[in-house]
C-alpha positions in Angstrom: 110.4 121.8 87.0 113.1 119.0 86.5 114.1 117.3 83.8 111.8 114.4 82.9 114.6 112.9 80.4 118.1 111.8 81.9 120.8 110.0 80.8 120.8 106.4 80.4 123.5 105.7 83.3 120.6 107.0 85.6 118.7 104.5 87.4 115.1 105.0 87.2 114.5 104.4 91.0 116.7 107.9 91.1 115.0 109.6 88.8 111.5 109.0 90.4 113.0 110.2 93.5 113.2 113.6 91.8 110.3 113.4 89.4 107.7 112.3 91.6 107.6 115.1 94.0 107.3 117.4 90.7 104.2 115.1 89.3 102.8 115.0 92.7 103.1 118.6 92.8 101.2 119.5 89.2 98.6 116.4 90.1 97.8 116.6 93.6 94.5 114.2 92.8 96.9 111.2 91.8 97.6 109.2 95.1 98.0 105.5 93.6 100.8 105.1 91.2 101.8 101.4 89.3 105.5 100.3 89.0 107.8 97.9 87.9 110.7 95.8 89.8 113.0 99.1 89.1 111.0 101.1 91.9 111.6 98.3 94.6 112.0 100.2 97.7 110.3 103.7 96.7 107.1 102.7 98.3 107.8 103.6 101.7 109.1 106.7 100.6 106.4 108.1 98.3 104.2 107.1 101.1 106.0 109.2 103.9 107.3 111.9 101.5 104.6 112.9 99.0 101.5 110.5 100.4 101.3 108.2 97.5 100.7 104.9 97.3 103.2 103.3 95.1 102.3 99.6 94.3 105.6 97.8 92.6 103.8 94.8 90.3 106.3 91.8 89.9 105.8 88.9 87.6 105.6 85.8 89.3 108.7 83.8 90.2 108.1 80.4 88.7 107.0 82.7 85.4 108.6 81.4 82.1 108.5 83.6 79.0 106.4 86.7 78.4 103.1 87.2 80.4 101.0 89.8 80.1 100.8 91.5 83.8 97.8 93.8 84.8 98.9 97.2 85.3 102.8 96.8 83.8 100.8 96.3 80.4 99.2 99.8 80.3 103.1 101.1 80.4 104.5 98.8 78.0 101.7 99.0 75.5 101.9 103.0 76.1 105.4 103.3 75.2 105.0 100.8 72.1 102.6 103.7 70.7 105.1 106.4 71.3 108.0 104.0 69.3 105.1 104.2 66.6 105.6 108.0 65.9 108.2 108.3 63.4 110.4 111.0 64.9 110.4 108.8 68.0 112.6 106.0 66.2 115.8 106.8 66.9 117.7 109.4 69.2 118.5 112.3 67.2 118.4 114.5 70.2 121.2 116.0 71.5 119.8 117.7 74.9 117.5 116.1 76.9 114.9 118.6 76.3 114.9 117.8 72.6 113.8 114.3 73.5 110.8 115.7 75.9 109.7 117.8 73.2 109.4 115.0 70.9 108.0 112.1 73.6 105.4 115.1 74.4 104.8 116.0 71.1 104.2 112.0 69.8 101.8 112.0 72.8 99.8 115.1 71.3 99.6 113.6 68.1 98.0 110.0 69.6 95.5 111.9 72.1 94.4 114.3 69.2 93.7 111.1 67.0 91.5 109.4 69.2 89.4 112.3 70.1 88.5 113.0 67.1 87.9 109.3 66.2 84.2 108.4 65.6 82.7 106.2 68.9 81.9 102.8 66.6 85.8 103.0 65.8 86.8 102.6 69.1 88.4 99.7 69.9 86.9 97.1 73.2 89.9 96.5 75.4 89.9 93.5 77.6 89.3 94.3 81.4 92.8 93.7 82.6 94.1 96.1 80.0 91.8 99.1 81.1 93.9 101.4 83.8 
């Protein structure tokens, strides 16, 4: 498998042209996939290479200030939860694969919390926030 972590000079329309395939690959059953104004352009090739329907959401041109925006909210509010784990502060890592270990390993940690969470502690989330 590739490396899901790259440098920061690495633009993340080329890193989706070499992670994709490998997601697509271990998740055959996903076939619609969410994206910011960084994938611009990958649509027609996720559709002819892997058969994915990528749908690029962009915030609306006469938008001033922060909006929430269906879809680009699930990502943003997903990563503010990994930023919540303490190890996942700051970039100790020195490989790549150190920082996968601990993105993967802050992800473990959050899923095994709300499993075992009791159903009346659940919190409602608002229709345009549910994936």
């Amino acid at each position: 498998m590739t490396k899901q972590v790259t440098a920061a000079d690495v633009t993340d329309r080329d890193a989706a042209r070499s992670l994709l395939p490998c997601l697509h690959n271990s998740n055959p059953e996903l076939t619609l996939m969410w994206a910011d104004n960084g994938y611009t352009g990958l649509a027609e090739w996720a559709r002819n290479e892997l058969d994915l329907t990528l749908k690029v959401v962009k915030k609306p041109s006469n938008q001033v200030g922060f909006k929430v925006l269906p879809r680009r909210w699930i990502v943003e509010r997903s990563l503010s939860w990994q930023i919540r784990a303490r190890r996942s502060s700051r970039d100790y890592e020195r490989l790549p694969e150190h920082s996968e270990a601990h993105i993967t390993w802050a992800n473990i940690t959050l899923m095994t919390r709300r499993l075992a969470r009791t159903k009346k502690r659940q919190a409602v989330l608002p229709d345009f926030l549910v994936a």
